[in-house]
N, C-alpha and C positions, 0 to 999 in steps of 0.2 A: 561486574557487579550483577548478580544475582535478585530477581524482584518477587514478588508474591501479586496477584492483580486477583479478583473477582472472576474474571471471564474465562468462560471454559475453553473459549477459542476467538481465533483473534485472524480476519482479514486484513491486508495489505491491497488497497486497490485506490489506485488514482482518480478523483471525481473532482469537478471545478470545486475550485475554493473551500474542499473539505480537509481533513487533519488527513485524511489517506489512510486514518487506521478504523478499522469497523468492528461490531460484534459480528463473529462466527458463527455459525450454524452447522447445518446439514453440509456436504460437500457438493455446493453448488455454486454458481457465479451470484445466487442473488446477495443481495448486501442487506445488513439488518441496519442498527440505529448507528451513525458515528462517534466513533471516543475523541474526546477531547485529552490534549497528553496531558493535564492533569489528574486526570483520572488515571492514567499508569505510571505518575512522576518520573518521566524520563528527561531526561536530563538537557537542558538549555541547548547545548550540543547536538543531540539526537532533536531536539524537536526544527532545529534549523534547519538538518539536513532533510527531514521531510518536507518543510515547508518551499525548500530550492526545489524538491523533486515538483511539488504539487505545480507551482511556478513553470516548473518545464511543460506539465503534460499541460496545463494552464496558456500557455504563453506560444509554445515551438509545437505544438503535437495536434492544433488545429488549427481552420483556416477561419477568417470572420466570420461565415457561419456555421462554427464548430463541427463541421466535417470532420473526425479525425484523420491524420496525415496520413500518404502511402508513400512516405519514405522510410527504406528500410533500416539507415543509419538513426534517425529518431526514436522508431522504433526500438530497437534493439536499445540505445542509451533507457529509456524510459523502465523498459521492462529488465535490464542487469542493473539501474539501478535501485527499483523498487523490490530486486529478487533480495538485493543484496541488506536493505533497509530489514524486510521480512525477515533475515538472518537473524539481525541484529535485537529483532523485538524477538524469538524465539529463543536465542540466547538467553536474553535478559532474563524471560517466562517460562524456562523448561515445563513448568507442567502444564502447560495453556499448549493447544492446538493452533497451529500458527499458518496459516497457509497466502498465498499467495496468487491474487487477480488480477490476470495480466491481461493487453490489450493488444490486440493485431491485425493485419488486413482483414481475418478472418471473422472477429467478434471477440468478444472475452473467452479468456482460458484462466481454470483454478489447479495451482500447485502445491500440497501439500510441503512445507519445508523445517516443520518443524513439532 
């Protein structure tokens, strides 16, 4: 299913206890204000799978004092499946810019995916 949304571009990026999806900008890692999925009526389905994702980087992907992890298996789950998430809202949004902020030993990276 095919959706029409307001925003001309649309982040994917993991932040405690946020929706995980943000207003887009310029092609940078910063993040503007975050969407609430009823603001893009996605579907009971899709908003669960995000909120499992948020949960992860939430829960497994820091230590008590939110260090994030340098394990490379965590990693790699967080970031193929927050890629794979960002797919799914580009799909949804073809004419929205859809890009994807990912997390790694290195700091944040932004992937265009859509």
């Amino acid at each position: 299913m095919r959706g029409t949304t307001k925003f001309k571009a649309i982040k994917i990026c993991a932040d405690f206890s946020s929706s995980g999806i943000w207003r887009g900008g310029k092609k940078d890692v910063s993040l503007g204000c975050m969407i609430d999925y009823d603001e893009l009526n996605l579907s009971k389905e899709l908003q669960d799978e995000f909120h499992d994702w948020i949960m992860f980087y939430d829960e497994k992907c820091h230590d008590f004092n939110f260090k994030f992890t340098d394990d490379p298996v965590k990693i790699k789950k967080l970031n193929e499946w927050g890629m794979e998430l960002a797919y799914k809202i580009a799909k949804l949004f073809p004419e929205t810019l859809v890009s994807y902020v990912g997390e790694d030993e290195h700091g944040l990276y932004e992937e265009v995916v859509g």
